[in-house]
C-alpha positions in Angstrom: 167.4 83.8 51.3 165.3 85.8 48.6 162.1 84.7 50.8 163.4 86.6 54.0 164.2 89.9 52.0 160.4 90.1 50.5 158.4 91.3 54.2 161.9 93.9 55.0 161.1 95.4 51.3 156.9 95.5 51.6 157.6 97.4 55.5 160.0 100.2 53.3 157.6 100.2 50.6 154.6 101.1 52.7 156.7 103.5 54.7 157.4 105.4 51.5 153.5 105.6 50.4 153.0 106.6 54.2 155.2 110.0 53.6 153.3 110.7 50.6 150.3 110.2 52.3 150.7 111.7 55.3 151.8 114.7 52.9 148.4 114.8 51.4 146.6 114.0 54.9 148.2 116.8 56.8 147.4 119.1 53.9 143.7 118.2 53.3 143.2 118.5 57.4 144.9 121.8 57.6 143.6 123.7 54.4 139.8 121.8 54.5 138.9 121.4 57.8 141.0 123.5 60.7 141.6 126.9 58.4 138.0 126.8 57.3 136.3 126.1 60.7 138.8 128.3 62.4 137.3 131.3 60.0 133.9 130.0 60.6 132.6 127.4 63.2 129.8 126.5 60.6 131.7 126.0 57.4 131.5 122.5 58.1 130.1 119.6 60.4 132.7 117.5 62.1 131.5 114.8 64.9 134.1 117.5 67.4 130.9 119.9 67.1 128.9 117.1 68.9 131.5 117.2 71.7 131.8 121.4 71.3 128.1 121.9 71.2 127.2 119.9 74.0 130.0 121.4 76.4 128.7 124.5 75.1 124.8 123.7 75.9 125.8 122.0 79.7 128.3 125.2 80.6 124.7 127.4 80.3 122.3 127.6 83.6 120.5 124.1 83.2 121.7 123.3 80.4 121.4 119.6 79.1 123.9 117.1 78.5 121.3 115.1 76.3 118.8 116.0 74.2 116.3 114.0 73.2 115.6 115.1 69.7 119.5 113.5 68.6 119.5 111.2 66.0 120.8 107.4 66.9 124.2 107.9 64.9 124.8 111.6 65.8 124.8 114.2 68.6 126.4 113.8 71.9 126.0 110.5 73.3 129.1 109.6 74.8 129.4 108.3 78.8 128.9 111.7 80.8 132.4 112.6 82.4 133.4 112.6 78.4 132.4 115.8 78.7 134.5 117.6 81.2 137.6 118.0 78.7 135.7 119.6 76.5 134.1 121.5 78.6 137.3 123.5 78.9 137.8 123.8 75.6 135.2 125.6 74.6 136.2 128.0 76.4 138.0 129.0 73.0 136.4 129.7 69.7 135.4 126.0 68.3 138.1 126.4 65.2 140.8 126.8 68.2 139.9 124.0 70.0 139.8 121.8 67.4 143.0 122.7 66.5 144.6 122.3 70.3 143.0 118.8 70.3 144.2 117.9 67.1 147.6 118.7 68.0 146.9 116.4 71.5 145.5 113.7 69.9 148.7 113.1 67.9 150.8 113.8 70.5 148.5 111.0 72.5 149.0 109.0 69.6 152.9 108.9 69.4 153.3 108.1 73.0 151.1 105.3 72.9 152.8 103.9 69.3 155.9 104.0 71.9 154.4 102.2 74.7 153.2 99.5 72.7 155.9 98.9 70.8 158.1 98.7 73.8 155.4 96.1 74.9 155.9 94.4 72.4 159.7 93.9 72.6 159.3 93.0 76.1 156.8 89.9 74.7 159.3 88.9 72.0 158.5 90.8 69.0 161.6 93.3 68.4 162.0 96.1 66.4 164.7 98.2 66.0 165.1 102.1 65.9 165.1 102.0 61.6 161.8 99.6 62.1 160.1 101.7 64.5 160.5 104.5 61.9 158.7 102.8 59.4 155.9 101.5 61.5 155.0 105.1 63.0 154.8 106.0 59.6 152.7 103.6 58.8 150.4 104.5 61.7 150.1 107.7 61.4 149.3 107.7 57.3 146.3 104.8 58.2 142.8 105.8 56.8 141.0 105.1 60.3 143.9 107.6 62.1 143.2 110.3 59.1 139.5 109.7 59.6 139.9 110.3 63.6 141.8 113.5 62.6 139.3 115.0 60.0 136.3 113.8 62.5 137.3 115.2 65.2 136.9 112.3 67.4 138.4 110.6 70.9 139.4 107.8 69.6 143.5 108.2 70.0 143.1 108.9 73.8 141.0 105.3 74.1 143.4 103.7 71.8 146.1 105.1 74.3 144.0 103.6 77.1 143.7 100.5 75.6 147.3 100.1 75.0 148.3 101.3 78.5 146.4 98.9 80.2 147.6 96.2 78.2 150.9 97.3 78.9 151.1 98.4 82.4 148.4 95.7 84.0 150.5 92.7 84.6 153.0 94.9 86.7 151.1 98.8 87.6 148.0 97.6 88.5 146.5 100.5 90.2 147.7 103.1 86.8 146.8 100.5 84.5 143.2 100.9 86.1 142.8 104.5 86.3 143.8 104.4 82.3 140.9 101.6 82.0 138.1 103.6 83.5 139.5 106.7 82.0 139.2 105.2 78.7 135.5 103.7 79.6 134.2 106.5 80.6 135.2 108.2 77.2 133.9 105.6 74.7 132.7 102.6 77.3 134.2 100.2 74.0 137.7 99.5 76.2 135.0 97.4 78.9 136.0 94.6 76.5 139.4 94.2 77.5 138.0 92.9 80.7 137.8 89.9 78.6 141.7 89.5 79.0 141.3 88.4 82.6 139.7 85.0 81.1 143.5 84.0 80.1 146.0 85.8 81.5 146.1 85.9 85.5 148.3 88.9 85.8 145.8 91.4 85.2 143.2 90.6 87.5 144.4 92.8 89.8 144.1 95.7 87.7 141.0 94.5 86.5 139.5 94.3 90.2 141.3 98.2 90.7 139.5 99.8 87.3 135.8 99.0 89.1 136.7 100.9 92.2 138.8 103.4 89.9 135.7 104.0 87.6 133.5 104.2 90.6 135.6 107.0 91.7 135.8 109.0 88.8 131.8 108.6 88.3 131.9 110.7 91.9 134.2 113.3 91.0 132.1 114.4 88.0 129.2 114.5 90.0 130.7 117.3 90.9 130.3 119.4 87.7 127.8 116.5 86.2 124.5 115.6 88.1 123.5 112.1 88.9 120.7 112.7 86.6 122.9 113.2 83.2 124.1 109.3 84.5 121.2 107.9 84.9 119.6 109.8 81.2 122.8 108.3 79.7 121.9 104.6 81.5 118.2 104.5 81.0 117.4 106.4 78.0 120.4 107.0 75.2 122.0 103.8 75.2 118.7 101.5 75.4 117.8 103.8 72.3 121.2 102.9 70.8 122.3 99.5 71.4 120.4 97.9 68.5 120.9 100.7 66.0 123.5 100.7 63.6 124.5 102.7 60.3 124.3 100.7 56.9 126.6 103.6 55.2 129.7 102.3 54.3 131.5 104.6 56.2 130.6 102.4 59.0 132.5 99.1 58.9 131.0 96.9 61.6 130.7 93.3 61.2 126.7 94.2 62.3 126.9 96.8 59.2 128.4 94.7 56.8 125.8 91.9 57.4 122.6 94.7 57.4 124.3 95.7 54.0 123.2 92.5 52.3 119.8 93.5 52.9 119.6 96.5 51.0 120.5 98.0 47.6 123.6 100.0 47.3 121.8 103.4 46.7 121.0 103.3 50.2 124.7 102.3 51.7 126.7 103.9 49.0 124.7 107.4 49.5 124.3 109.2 52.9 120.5 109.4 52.3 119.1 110.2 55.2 118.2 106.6 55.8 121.7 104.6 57.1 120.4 104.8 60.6 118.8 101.1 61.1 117.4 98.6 63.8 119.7 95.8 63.7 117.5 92.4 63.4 117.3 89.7 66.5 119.3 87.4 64.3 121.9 90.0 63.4 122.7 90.7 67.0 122.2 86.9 68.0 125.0 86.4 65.3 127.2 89.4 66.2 127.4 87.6 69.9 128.2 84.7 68.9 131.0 85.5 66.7 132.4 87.8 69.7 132.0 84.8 72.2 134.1 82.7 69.8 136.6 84.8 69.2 137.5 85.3 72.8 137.1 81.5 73.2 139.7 81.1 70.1 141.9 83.4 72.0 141.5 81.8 75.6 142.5 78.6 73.9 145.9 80.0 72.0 147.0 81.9 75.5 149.1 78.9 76.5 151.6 79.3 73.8 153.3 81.8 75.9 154.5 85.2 75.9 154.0 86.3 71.9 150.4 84.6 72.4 149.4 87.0 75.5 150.6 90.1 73.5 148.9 89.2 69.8 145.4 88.0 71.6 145.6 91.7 73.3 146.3 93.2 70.0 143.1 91.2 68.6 140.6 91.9 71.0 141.5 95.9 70.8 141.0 95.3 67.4 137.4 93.1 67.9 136.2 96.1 69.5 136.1 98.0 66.3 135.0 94.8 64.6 132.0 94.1 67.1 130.4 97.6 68.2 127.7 98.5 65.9 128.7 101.7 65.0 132.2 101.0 64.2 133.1 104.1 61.8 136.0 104.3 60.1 138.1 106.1 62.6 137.1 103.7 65.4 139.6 101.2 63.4 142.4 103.2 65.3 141.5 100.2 68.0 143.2 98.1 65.0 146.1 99.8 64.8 148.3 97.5 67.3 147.0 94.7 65.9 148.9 96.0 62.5 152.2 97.1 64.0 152.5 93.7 65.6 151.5 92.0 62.2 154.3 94.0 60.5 156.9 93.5 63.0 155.8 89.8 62.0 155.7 90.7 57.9 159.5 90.5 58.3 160.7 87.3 57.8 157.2 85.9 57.5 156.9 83.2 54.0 156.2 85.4 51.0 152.6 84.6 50.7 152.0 86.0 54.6 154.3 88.9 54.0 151.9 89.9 51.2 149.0 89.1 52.7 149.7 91.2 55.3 150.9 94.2 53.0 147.6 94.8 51.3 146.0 94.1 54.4 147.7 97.0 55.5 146.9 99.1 51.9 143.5 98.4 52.6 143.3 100.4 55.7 145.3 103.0 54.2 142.7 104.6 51.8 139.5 106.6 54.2 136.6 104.1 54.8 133.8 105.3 52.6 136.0 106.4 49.8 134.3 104.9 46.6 136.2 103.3 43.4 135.3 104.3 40.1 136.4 101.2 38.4 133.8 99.3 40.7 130.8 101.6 40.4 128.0 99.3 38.5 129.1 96.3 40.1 126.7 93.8 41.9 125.0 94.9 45.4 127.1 92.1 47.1 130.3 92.8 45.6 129.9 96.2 46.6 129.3 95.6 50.2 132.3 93.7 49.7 135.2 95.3 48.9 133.9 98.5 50.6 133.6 96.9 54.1 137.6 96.7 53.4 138.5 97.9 56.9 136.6 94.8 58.4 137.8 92.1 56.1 141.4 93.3 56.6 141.2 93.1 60.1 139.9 89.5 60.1 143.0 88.3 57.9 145.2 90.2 60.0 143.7 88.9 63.4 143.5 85.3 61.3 147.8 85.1 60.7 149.2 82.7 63.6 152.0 85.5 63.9 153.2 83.7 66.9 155.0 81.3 65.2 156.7 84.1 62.6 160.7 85.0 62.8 162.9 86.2 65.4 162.2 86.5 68.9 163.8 88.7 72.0 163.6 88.0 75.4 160.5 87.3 76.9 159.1 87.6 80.4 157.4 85.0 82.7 154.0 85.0 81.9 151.2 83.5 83.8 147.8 82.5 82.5 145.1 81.6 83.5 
């Protein structure tokens, strides 16, 4: 009896370090980032100025989308109808519209906490109104959603994407593919999700639908963006990119962590200058392979129903951050179902799961990059270590056979492939 009250108690505790957080958080983005850049643009960089700048540089008489002169890890160099939202909003001072999409990327946020945990009812893994409390938040006090916050970036409205075509493929096909190429044609990272039609029938439909639907949406830019922004972002920025990654610890990639080994910690502790690297034959080699069996470990576990479908979709929007080479901190927002699910799980899961769950969780809680005092001096490999936290949390928490874990509600008819 004691066992089941020890993953009920860890939820409340990290719900009550979440308020505190979020506490802090909301004060450090509102007094250090939107007051000061709402005074002046320039009082400090933020990847939204990559976004801002380049909407600003397209809106003028042939202006570029691309320039060539951007560094591998920085500028604009995002799929091209990325930039039609915020091509509207800088139409406002950049402070402004920083603030406006801060405000809509929480708002994004919330609704697609909702929709995903309604999924996850629906697939047997229940939580009730006091539960959901705590798990938003959770959520919302994670370092990778902080990070997207302070950043700037895009990365709730591809999480929300992500979840709604999980959610709504098996039944909507034709929304759930409009959200897929939507969310593609922000950040192209949701094309792995295509992987999901290898097990689960249902959403092949919807898969079929998203070519056609991001087809269509490629057509309707042309309108505003010409063919040749496409085929500059095809041919020449992500050739330049796809074998570059960032050593910097701020970037938690599997690709990163491994490149880390190579070099001392001045040059991955520091931003130097220097982060931005070619990612070795063997690195990449590796980085494929342990993607391919991932999804085969997942294609394999699909027949144990229902709770199996909805936890192998939580994992591969969580591989995503795991696989892409630059996978900053605040792309670990792709993680984030992949933890709600896991604490749903935490509550009547045996002691030792509950708790490794919970500092999986406090591991993600504190901003990727953030360095530790008490570890400074430490060996080069320990280092890498427990600063690539965000990474080695997620493989424990994608590792728990949470399937198998506590209570269940009703669950549909599911059909795999």
């Amino acid at each position: 009896m004691m066992s089941r009250r020890v993953g009920p108690a860890l939820l409340w505790i990290l719900a009550a370090v979440s308020v505190a957080l979020l506490i802090y958080e909301l004060t450090t983005l509102i007094g250090s980032v939107l007051r000061p850049l709402i005074a002046n643009p320039l009082a400090l960089q933020t990847d939204f100025h990559y976004y801002y700048d380049a909407a600003v540089r397209f809106s003028e008489p042939r202006g570029r989308l691309y320039l060539p002169g951007d560094d591998v890890i920085a500028g604009f160099a995002y799929p091209p109808p990325a930039i039609l939202p915020f091509m509207w909003l800088s139409g406002w001072p950049l402070g402004t519209a920083l603030l406006a999409f801060t405000i809509a990327s929480y708002l994004v946020l919330f609704v697609a906490l909702q929709q995903w945990i309604g999924c996850l009812k629906r697939h047997g893994f229940g939580a009730d109104r006091r539960t959901t409390i705590a798990l938003m938040l959770i959520a919302f006090a994670l370092g990778p959603t902080y990070m997207n916050a302070i950043f700037g970036q895009v990365n709730a409205f591809v999480l929300a994407c992500a979840v709604a075509f999980v959610s709504l493929a098996p039944t909507a096909t034709l929304e759930a593919a409009l959200v897929l190429a939507i969310g593609t044609w922000l950040k192209v990272y949701p094309i792995m999700l295509a992987a999901i039609g290898l097990w689960d029938r249902r959403t092949w439909r919807a898969l079929r639908r998203s070519i056609v639907a991001a087809i269509a949406i490629a057509i309707v830019a042309m309108a505003i963006v010409p063919p040749q922004a496409f085929r500059s972002f095809f041919v020449d920025v992500l050739p330049s990119r796809i074998d570059k990654t960032a050593i910097h610890i701020s970037n938690q990639s599997l690709v990163a962590f491994i490149e880390r080994f190579r070099y001392p910690s001045m040059q991955f502790l520091n931003w130097t200058g220097e982060q931005a690297v070619t990612v070795s034959a063997a690195v990449r080699v590796l980085n494929l392979i342990a993607a391919g069996a991932a999804i085969l470990a997942l294609w394999r576990r699909a027949r144990d129903g229902a709770r199996a479908l909805v936890l192998n979709a939580a994992i591969l929007m969580a591989l995503i951050a795991v696989i892409a080479p630059l996978g900053w901190g605040h792309t670990y927002m792709m993680v984030l179902p992949l933890v709600i699910l896991q604490l749903i799980a935490m509550r009547d899961a045996r002691p030792i799961v509950a708790i490794a769950i919970f500092f999986c969780v406090v591991a993600l809680m504190v901003p990727a990059g953030r360095r530790f005092a008490f570890v400074e001096g430490s060996p080069d490999w320990l280092l890498n270590l427990i600063y690539s936290r965000y990474l080695l949390a997620t493989l424990v928490l994608a590792a728990i056979p949470s399937t198998s874990i506590g209570r269940t509600t009703e669950s549909p008819i599911v059909a795999s492939a």
